[in-house]
C-alpha positions as CSV (number, residue, x, y, z in Angstrom):
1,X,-66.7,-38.6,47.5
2,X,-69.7,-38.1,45.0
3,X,-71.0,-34.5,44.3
4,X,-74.1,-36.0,46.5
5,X,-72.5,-36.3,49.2
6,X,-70.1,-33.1,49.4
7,X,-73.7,-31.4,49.2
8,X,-75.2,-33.1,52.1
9,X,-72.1,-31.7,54.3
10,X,-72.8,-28.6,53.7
11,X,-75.4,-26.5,55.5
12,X,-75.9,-23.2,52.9
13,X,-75.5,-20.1,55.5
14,X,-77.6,-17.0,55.1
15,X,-77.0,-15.4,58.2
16,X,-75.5,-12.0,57.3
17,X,-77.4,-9.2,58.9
18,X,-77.7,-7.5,55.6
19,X,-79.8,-9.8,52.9
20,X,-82.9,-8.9,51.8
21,X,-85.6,-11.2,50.9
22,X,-84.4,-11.6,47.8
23,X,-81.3,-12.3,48.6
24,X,-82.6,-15.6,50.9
25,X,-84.8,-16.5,47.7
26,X,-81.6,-16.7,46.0
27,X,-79.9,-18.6,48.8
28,X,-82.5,-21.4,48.8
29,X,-82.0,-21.9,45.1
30,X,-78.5,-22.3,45.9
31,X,-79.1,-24.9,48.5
32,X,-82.2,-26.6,46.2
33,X,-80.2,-26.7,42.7
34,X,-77.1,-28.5,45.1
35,X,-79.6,-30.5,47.3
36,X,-77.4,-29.3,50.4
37,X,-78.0,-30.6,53.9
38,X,-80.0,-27.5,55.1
39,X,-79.9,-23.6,54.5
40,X,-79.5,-21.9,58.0
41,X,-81.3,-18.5,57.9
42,X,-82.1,-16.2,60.6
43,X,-85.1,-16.9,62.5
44,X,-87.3,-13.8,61.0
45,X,-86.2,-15.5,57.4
46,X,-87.9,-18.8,58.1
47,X,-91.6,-17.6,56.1
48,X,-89.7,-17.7,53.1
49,X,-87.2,-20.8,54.0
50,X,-89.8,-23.3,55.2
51,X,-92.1,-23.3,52.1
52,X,-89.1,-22.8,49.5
53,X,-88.0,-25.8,50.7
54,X,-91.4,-28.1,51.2
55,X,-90.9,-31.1,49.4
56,X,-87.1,-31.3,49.4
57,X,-84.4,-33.0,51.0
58,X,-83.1,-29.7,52.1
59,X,-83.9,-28.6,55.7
60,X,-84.5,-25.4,57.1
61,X,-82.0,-24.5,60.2
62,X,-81.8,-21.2,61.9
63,X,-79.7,-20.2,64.7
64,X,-81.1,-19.4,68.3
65,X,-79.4,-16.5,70.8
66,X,-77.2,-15.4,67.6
67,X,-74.4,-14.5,67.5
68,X,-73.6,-13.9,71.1
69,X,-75.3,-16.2,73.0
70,X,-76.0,-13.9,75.8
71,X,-79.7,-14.1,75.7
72,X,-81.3,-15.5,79.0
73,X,-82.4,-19.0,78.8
74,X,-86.1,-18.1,78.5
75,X,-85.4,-16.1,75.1
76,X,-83.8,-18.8,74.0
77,X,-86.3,-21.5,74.9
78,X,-89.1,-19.0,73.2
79,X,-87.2,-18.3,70.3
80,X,-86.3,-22.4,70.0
81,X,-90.2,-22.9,70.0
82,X,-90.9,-20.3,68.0
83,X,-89.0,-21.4,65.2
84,X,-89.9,-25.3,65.5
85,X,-93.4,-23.7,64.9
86,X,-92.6,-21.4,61.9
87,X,-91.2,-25.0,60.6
88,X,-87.2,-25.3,61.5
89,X,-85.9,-29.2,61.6
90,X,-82.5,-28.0,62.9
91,X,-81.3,-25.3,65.7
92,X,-77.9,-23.9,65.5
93,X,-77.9,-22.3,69.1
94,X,-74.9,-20.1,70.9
95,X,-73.9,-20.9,74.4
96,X,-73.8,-18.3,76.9
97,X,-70.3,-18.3,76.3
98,X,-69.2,-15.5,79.4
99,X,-71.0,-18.1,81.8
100,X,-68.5,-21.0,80.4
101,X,-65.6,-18.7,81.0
102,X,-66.7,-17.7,84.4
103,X,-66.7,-21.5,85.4
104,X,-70.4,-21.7,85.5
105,X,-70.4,-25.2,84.4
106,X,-74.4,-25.8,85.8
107,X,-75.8,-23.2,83.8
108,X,-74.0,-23.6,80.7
109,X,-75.1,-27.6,80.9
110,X,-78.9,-26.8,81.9
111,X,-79.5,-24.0,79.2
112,X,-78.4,-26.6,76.8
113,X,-80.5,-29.0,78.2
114,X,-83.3,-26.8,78.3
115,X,-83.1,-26.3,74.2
116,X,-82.5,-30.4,73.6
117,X,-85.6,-30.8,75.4
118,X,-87.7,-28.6,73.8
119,X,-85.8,-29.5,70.6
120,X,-86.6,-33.3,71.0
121,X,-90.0,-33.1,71.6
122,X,-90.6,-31.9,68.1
123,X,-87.9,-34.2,66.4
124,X,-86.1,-32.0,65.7
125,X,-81.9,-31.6,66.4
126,X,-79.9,-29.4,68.3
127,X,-76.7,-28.1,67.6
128,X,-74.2,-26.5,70.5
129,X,-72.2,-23.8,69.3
130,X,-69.7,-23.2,71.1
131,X,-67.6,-20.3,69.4
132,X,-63.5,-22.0,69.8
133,X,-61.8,-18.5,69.1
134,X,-62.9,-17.5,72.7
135,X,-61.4,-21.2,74.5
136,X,-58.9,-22.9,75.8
137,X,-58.4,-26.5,74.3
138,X,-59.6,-27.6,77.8
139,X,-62.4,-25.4,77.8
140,X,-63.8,-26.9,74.5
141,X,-63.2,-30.2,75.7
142,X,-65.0,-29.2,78.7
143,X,-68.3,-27.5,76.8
144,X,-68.4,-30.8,74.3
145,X,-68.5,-33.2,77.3
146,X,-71.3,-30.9,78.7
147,X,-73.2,-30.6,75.4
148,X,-73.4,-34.3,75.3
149,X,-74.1,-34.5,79.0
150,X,-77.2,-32.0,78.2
151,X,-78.6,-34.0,75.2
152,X,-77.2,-32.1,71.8
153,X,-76.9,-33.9,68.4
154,X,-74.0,-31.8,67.3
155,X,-71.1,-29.3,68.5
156,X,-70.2,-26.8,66.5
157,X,-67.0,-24.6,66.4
158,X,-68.2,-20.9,65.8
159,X,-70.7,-18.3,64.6
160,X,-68.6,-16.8,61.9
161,X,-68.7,-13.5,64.2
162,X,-66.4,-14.1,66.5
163,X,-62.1,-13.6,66.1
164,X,-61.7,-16.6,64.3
165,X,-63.8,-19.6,62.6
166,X,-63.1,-23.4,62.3
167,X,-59.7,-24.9,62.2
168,X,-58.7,-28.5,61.3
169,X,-57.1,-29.1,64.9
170,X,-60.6,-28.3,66.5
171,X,-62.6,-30.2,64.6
172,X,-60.1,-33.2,65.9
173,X,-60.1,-32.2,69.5
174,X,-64.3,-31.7,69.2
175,X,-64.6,-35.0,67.4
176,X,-62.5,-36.7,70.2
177,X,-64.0,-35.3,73.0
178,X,-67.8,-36.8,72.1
179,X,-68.9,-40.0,72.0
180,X,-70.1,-41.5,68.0
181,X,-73.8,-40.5,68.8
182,X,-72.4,-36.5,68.8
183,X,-72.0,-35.0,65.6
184,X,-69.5,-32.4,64.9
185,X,-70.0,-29.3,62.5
186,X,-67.3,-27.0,61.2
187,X,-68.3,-23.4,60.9
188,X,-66.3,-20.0,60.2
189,X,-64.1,-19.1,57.5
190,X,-64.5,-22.4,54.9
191,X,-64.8,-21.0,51.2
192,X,-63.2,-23.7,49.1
193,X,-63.8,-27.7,49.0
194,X,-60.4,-28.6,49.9
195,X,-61.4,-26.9,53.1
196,X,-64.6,-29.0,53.3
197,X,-62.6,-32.3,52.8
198,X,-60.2,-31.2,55.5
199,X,-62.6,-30.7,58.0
200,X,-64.1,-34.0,57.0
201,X,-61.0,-36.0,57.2
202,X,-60.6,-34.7,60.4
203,X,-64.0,-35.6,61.8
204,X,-66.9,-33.2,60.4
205,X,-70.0,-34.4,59.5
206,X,-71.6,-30.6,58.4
207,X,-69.7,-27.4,57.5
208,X,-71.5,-24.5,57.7
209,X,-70.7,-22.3,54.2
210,X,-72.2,-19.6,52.2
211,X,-69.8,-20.5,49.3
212,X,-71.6,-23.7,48.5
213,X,-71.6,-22.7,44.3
214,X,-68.2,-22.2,44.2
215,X,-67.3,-25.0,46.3
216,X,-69.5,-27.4,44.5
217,X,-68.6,-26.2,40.6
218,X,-65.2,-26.8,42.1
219,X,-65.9,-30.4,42.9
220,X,-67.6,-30.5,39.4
221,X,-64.1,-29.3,37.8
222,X,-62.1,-32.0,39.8
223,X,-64.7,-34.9,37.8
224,X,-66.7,-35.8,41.6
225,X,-69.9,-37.5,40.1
């Protein structure tokens, strides 16, 4: 793979609760100087991301009922539209994950529909995280066929906050339970580019990172062009 595209799998996270401003200045540098995919900041972050990035190929992302995903639906429709406003292209949102588990198939399907709609109508994409550590391989088949079923562009694996982030055999059993038009994201615990290239061969089109530098001097080391 070129050093191009490594960068546009990567979507540069800067979603620890502790940055400062400065500290998301610096992370859009990052993602600029690398020409990543997106940096995905927390919603209150977006006056800085959206005009740091005007004019690039980089896209601001930020994440919507984060990290728990137990916000009702209408929070998470407001926040959605609030974020399209402040100038978002992507939306990294966190199902209701306690509904899933209760078997509450309908509202796990709807609030996701809820979001694509909204979502759509500004051309913007959706992405369904879906947080694996908490399922059962049938259960993350299950939420994939019913993020597709609601209209998402992408299904993700995790936060990055819950036990565990992104293995290789998820990212295979996501990528198999969605049809071609469903992306798949890798998210949680990916800090080198052997890592990235794992999750790729195995069906990622975007890992989510905050170690993009050292994974991409790496690939500069190896002699990627």
């Amino acid at each position: 793979m070129t050093l191009k595209e490594i960068a546009k799998l990567l979507d540069h996270s800067t979603l620890q609760p502790f940055l400062t401003d400065d500290d998301i200045r610096r992370g859009c540098d990052i993602a600029l100087k690398y020409e990543t995919a997106t940096v995905c900041a927390r919603p209150g972050d977006m006056k800085i991301v959206v005009p740091a990035l005007k004019g690039s190929t980089v896209l601001p992302c930020t994440v919507i009922g984060f990290p728990h995903g137990a916000h009702t639906t209408d929070v998470k429709v407001y926040e959605s539209q609030r974020a399209l406003e402040d100038g978002c292209r992507e939306l990294d949102m966190v199902i209701n994950i306690g509904k899933l588990l209760g078997g509450d198939e309908n509202y796990v399907r709807d609030e996701i529909a809820a979001l694509a709609e909204v979502t759509h109508r500004a051309d913007a994409i959706l992405k369904v995280i879906i947080e694996t550590c908490f399922l059962t391989d049938d259960q993350k088949r299950l939420v994939c066929r019913l993020s597709e079923e609601a209209g998402a562009d992408f299904v993700k694996t995790s936060t990055g906050y819950g036990k565990a982030g992104a293995t290789a055999e998820d990212i295979a059993l996501m990528r198999a339970a969605v049809s071609p038009k469903v992306r798949v994201k890798a998210s949680g615990g990916i800090r080198d580019l052997d890592t990235v290239l794992l999750m790729h061969k195995n069906g990622a089109d975007r890992c989510g990172v905050s170690a993009t530098a050292a994974i991409m001097e790496e690939a500069v080391r190896r002699g990627m062009q």
